[in-house]
Backbone as JSON Lines, residues from 0, in Angstrom:
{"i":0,"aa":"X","n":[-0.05,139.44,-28.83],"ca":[0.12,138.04,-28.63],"c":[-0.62,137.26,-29.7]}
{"i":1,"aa":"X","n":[-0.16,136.53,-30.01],"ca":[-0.32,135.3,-31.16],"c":[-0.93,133.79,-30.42]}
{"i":2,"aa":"X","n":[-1.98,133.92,-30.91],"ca":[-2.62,132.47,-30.0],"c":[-3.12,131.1,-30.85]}
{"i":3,"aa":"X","n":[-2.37,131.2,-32.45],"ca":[-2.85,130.75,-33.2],"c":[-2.03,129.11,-32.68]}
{"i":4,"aa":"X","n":[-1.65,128.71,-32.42],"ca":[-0.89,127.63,-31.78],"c":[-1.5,127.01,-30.28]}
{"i":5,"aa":"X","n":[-1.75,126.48,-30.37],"ca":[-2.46,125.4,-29.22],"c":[-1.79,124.14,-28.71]}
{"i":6,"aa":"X","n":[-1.16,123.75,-27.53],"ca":[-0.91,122.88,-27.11],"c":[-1.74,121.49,-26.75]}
{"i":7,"aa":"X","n":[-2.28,121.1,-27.37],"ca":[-3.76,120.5,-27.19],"c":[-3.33,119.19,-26.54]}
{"i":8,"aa":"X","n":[-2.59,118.49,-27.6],"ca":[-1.65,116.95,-27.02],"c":[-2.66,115.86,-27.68]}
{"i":9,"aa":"X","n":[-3.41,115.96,-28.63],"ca":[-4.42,115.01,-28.88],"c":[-3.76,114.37,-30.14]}
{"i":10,"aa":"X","n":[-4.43,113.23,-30.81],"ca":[-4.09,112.44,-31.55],"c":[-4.94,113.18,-33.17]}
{"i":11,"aa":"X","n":[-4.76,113.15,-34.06],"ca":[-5.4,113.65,-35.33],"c":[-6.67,112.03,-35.92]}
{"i":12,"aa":"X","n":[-7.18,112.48,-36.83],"ca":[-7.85,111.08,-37.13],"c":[-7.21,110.79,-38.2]}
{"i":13,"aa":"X","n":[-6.46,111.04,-38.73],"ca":[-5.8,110.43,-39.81],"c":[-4.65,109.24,-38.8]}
{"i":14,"aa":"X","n":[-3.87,109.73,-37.68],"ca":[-3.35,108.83,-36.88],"c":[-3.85,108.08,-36.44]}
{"i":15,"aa":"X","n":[-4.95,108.26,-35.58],"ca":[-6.01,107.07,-35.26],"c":[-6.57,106.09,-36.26]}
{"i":16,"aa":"X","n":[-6.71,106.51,-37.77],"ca":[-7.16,105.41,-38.45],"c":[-6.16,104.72,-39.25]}
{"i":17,"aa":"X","n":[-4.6,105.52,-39.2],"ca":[-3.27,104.42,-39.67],"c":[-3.18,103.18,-38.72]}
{"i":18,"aa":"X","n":[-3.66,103.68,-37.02],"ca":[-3.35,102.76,-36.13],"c":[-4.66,101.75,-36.13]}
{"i":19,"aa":"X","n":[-5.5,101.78,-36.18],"ca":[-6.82,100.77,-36.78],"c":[-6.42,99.69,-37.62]}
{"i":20,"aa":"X","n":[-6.22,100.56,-38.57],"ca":[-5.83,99.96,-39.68],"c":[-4.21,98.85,-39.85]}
{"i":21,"aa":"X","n":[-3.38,99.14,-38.95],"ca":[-2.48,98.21,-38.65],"c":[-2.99,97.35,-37.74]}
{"i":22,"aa":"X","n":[-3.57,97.31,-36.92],"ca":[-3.87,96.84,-35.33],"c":[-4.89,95.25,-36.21]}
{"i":23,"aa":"X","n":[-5.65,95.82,-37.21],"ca":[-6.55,94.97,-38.11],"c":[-5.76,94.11,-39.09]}
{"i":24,"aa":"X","n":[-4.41,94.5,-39.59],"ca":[-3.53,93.87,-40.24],"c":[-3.11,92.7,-39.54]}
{"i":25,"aa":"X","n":[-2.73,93.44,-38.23],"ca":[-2.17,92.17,-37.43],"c":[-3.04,91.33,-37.27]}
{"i":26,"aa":"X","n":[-4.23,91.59,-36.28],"ca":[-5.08,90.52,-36.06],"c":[-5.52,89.7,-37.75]}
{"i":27,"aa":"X","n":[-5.28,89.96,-38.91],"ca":[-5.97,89.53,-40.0],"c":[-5.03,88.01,-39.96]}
{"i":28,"aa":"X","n":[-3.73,88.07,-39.44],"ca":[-3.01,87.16,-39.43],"c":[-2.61,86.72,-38.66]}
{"i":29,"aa":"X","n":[-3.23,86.75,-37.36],"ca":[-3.07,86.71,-35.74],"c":[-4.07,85.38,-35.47]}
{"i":30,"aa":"X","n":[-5.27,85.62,-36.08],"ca":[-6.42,84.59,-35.1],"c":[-6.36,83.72,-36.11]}
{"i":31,"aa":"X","n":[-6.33,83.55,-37.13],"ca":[-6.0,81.88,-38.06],"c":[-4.97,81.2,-37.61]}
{"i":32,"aa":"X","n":[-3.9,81.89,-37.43],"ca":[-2.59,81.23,-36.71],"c":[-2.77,80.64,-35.88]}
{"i":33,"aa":"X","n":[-3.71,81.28,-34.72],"ca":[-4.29,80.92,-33.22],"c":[-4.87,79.52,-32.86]}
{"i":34,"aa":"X","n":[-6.01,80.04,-34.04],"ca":[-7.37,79.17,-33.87],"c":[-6.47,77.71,-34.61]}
{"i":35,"aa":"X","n":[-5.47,77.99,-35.38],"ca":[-4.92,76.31,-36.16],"c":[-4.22,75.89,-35.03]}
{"i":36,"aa":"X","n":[-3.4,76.77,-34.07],"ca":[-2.69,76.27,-33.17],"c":[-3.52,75.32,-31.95]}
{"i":37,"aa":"X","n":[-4.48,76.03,-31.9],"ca":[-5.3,75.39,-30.64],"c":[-5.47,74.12,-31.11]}
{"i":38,"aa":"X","n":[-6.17,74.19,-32.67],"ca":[-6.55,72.37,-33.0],"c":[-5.76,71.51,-32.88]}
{"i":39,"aa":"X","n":[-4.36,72.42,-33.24],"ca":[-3.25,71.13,-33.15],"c":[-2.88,70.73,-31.78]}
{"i":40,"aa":"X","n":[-3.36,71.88,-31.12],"ca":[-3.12,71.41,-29.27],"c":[-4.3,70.15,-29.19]}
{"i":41,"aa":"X","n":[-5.43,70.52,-29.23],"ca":[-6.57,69.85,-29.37],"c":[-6.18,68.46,-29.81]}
{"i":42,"aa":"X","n":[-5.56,68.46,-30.92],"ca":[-5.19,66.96,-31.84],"c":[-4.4,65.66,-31.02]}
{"i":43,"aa":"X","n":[-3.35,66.8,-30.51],"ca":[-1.96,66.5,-29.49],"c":[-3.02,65.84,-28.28]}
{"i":44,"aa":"X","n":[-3.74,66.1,-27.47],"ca":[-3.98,65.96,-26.42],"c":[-5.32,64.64,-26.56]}
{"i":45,"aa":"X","n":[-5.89,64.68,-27.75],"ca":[-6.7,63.59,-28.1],"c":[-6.18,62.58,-28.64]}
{"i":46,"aa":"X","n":[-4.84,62.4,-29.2],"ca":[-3.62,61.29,-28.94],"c":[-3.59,60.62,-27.9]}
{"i":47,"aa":"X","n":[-3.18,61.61,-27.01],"ca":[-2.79,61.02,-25.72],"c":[-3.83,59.99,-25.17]}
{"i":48,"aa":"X","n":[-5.25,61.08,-25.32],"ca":[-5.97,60.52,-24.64],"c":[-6.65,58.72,-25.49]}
{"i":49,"aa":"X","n":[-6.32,58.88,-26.86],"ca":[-6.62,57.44,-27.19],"c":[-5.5,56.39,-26.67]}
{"i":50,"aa":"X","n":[-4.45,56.9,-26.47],"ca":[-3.66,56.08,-26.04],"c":[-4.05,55.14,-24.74]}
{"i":51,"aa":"X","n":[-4.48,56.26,-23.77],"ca":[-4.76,56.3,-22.44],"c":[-6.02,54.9,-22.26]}
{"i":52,"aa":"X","n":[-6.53,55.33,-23.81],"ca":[-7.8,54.42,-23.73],"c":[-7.7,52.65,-24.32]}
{"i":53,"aa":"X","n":[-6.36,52.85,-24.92],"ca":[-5.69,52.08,-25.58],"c":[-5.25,50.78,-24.11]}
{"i":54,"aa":"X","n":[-4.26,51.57,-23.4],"ca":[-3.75,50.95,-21.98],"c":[-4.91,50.5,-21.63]}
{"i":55,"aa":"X","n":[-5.99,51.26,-21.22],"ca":[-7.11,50.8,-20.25],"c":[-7.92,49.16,-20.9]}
{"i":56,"aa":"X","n":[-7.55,49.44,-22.37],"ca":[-8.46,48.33,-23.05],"c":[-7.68,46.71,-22.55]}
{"i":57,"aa":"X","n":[-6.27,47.21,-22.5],"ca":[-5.39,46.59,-22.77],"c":[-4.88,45.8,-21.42]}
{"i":58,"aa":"X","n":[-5.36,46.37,-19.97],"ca":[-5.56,46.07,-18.76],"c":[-7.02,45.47,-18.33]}
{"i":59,"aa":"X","n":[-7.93,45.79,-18.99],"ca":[-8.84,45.1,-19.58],"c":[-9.06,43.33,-19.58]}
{"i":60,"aa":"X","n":[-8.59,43.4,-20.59],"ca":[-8.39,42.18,-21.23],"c":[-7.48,41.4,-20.43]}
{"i":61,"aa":"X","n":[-6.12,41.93,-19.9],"ca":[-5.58,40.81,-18.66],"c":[-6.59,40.54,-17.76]}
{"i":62,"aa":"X","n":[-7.17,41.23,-17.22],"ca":[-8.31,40.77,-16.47],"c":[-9.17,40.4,-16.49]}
{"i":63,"aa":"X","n":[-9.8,40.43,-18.29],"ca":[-11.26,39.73,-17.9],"c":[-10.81,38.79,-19.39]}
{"i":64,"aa":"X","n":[-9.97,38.17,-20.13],"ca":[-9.12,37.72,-21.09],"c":[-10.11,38.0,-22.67]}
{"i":65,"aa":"X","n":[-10.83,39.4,-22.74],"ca":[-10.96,39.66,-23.72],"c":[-11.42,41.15,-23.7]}
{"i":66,"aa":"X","n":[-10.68,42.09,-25.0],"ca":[-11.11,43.35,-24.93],"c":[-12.7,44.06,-24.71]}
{"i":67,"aa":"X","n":[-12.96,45.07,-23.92],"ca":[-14.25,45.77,-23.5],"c":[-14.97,46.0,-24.86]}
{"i":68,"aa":"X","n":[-16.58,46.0,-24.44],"ca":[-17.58,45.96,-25.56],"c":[-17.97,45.34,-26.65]}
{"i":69,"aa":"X","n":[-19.01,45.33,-27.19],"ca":[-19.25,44.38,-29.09],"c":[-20.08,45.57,-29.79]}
{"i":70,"aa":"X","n":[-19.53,46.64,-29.52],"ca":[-19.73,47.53,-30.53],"c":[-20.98,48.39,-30.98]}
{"i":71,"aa":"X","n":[-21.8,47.64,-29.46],"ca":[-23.06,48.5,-29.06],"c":[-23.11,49.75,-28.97]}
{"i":72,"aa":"X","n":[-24.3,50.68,-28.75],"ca":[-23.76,51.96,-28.38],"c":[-23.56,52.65,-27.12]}
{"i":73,"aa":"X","n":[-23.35,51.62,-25.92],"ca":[-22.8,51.57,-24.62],"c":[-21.25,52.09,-25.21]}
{"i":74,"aa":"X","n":[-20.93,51.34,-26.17],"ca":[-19.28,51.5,-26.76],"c":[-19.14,53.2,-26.89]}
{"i":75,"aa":"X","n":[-20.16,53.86,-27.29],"ca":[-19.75,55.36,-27.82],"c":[-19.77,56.21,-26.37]}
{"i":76,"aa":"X","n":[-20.75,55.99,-25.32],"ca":[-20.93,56.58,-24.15],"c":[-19.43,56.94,-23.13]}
{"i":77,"aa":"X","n":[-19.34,57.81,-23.05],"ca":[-17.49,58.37,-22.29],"c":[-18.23,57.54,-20.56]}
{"i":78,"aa":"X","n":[-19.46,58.08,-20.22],"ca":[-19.42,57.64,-18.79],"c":[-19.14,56.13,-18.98]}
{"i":79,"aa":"X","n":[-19.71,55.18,-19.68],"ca":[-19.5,53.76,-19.54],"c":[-18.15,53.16,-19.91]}
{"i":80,"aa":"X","n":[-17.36,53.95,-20.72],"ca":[-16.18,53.89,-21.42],"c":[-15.23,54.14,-19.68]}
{"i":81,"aa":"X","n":[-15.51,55.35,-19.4],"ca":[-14.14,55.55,-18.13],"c":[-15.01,54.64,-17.19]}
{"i":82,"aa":"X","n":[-16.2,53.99,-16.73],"ca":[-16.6,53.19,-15.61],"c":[-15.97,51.54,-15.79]}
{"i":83,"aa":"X","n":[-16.3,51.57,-17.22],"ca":[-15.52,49.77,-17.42],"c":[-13.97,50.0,-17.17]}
{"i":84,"aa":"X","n":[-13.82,50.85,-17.89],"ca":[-12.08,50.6,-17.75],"c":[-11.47,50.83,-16.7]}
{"i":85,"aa":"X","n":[-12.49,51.82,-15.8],"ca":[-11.46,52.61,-14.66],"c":[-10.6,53.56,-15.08]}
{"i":86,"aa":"X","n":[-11.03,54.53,-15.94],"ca":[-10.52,55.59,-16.07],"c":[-10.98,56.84,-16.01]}
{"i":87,"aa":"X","n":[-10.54,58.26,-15.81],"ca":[-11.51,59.14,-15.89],"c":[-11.33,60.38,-16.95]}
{"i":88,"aa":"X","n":[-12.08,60.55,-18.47],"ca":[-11.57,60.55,-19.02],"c":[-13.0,62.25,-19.11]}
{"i":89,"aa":"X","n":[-12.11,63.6,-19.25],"ca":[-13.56,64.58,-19.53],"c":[-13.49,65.02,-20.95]}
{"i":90,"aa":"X","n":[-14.97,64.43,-20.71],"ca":[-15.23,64.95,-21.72],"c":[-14.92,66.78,-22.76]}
{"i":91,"aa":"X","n":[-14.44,66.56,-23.96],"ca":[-14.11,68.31,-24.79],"c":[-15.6,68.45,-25.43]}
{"i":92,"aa":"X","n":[-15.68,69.42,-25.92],"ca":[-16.9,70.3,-25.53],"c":[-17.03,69.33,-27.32]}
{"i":93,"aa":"X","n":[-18.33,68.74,-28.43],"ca":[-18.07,68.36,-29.48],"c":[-17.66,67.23,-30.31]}
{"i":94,"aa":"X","n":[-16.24,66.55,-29.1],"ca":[-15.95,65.29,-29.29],"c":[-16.76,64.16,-28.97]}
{"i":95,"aa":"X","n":[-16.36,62.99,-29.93],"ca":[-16.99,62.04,-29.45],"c":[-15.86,60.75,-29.31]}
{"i":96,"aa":"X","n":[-16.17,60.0,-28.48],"ca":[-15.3,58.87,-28.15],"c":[-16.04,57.31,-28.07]}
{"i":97,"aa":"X","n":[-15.58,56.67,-28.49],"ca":[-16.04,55.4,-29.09],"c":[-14.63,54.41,-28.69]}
{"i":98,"aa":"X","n":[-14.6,52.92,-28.13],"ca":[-14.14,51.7,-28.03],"c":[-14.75,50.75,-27.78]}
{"i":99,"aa":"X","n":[-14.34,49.86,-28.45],"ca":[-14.78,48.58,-28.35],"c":[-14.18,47.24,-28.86]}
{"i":100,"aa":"X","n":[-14.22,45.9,-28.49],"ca":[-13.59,44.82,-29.21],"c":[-14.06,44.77,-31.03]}
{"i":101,"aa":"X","n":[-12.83,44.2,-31.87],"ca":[-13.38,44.59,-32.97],"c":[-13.95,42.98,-32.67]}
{"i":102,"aa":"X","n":[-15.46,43.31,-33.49],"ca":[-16.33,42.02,-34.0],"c":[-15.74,40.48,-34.15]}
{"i":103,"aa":"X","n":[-15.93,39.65,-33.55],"ca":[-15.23,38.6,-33.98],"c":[-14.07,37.81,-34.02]}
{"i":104,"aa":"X","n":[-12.9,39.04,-32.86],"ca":[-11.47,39.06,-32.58],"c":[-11.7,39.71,-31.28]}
{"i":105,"aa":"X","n":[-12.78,39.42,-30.39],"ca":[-12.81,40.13,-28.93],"c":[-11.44,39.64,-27.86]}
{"i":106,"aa":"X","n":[-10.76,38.49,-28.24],"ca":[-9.55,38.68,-27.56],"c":[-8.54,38.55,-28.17]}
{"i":107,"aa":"X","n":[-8.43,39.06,-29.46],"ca":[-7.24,39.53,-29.77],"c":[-6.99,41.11,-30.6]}
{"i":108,"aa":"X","n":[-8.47,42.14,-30.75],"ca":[-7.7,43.3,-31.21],"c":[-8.99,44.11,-31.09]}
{"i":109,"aa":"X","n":[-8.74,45.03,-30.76],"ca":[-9.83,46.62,-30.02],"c":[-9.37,47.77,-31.27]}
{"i":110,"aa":"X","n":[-10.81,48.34,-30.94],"ca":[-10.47,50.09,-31.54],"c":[-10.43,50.91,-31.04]}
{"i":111,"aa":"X","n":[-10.29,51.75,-31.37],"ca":[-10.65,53.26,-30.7],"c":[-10.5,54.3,-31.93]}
{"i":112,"aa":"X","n":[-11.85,55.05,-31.57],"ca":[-12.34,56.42,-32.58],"c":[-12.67,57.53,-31.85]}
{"i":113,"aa":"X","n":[-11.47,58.6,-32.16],"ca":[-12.19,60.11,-31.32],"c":[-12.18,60.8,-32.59]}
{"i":114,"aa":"X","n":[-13.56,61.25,-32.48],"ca":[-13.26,62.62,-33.56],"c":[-14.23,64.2,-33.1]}
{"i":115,"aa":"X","n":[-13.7,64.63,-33.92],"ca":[-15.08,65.98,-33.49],"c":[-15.5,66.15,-34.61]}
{"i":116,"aa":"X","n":[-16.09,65.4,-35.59],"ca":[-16.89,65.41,-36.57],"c":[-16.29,66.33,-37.76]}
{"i":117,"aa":"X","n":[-15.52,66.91,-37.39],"ca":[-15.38,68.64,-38.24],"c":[-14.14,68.62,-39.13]}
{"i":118,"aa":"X","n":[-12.72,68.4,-37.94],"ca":[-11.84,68.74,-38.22],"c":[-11.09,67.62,-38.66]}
{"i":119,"aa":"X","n":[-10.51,66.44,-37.43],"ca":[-10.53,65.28,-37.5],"c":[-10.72,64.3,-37.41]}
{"i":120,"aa":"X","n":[-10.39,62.81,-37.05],"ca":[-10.68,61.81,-36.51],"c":[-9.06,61.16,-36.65]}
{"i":121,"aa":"X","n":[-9.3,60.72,-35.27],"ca":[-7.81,59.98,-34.26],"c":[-8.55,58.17,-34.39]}
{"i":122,"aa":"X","n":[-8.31,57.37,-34.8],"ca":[-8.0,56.03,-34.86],"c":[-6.88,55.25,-33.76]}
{"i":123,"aa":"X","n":[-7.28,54.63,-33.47],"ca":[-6.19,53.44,-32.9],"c":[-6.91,52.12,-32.77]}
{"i":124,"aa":"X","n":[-5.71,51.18,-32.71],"ca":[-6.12,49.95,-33.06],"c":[-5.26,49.13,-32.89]}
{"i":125,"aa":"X","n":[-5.62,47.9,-32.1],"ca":[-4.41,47.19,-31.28],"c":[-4.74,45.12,-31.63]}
{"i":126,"aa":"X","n":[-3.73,44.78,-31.91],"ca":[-2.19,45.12,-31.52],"c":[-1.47,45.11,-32.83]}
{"i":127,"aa":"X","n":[-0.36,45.54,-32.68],"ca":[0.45,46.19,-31.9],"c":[-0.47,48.02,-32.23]}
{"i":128,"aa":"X","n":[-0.18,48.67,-31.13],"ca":[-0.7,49.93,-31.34],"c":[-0.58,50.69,-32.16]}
{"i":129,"aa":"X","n":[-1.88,51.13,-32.79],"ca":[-1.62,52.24,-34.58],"c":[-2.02,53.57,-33.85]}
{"i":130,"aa":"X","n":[-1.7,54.09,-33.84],"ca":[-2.61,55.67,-33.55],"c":[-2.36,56.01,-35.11]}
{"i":131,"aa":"X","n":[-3.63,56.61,-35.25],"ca":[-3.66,57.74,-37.05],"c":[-4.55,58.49,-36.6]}
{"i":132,"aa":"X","n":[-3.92,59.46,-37.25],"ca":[-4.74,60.48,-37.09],"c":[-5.36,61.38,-38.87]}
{"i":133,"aa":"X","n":[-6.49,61.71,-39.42],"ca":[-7.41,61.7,-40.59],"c":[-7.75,63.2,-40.51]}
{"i":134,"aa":"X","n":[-7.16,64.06,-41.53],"ca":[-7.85,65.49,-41.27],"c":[-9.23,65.27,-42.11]}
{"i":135,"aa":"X","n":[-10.14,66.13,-41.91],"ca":[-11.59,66.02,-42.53],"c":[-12.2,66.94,-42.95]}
{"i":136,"aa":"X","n":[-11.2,68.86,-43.37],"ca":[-10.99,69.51,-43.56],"c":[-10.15,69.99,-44.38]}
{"i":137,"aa":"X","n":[-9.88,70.63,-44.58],"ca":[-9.07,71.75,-45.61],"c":[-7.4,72.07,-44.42]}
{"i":138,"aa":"X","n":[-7.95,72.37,-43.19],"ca":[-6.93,72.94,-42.39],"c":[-6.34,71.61,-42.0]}
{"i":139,"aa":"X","n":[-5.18,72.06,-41.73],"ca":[-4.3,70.36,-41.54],"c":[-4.19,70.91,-40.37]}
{"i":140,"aa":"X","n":[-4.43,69.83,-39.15],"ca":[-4.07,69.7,-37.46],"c":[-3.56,68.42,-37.17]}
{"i":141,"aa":"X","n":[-3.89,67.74,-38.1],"ca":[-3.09,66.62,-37.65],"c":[-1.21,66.2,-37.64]}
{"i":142,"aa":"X","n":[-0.31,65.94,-36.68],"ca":[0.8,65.52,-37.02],"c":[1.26,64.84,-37.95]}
C-alpha cells in the first residue's frame, strides 16, 4: 500500500495569501468610496436641517416681526437655537450650528452657518432662501 497521498482538505498558504491579498484590494477601494459617501449623506441631511432652521427663523419673525438673535454667542448654542425657535434639532457629533438676524436688517434678512470645520460649511440666507454649500477640503461632498 501506497500512503503517499493524503486527503487532508486544507487550504495551502500560497491560497490563503492570493485571498488576503484580493480581500485588501477590495477594501483598498471599498472604504474611500464609503467614508465619501457618508459625507455626502452627512452634507444631504445638514441641508435639510438648515432649511428646517431657515422655516423656524422665518415663523419667528411672523411672530415676534423680526428675525431671532444679534449675533451673540447665544446665536451659536443648538440648545438656545431649538428653545427660541421651537424646534428640536440633535446635535452630529463635530458640527456646529449658528443663526441669527444679520446686523442691522433684523427684520428683513437672517443667516444660517453649519459646518464641521473640516470638510464643509452649508450657508443660508434669507430672503429669498440661498442654501450653499463650500467644500473646505480636497474631497468634494458637497452637491
Amino acid at each position: 500500500m501506497n500512503n503517499r497521498s493524503s486527503n487532508r482538505g486544507g487550504f495551502t498558504v500560497m491560497e490563503l495569501l492570493i485571498v488576503t491579498i484580493i480581500i485588501a484590494v477590495i477594501a483598498a477601494f471599498a472604504i474611500p468610496s464609503y467614508e465619501k459617501a457618508m459625507a455626502r449623506q452627512k452634507v444631504k441631511r445638514l441641508i435639510l436641517t438648515a432649511n428646517l432652521i431657515a422655516g423656524a427663523q422665518e415663523i419667528y419673525k411672523t411672530r415676534n416681526s423680526r428675525y431671532w438673535c444679534d449675533a451673540s454667542a447665544a446665536c451659536s448654542n443648538l440648545g438656545n437655537i431649538n428653545a427660541a425657535l421651537g424646534i428640536a434639532i440633535v446635535a452630529e457629533s463635530g458640527v456646529t450650528y449658528t443663526t441669527n438676524a444679520v446686523s442691522g436688517s433684523e427684520t428683513t434678512a437672517f443667516q444660517v452657518v453649519i459646518t464641521d470645520g473640516t470638510l464643509f460649511t452649508i450657508s443660508a440666507s434669507s430672503p429669498p432662501l440661498n442654501v450653499t454649500c463650500t467644500n473646505l477640503s480636497a474631497t468634494p461632498v458637497c452637491p
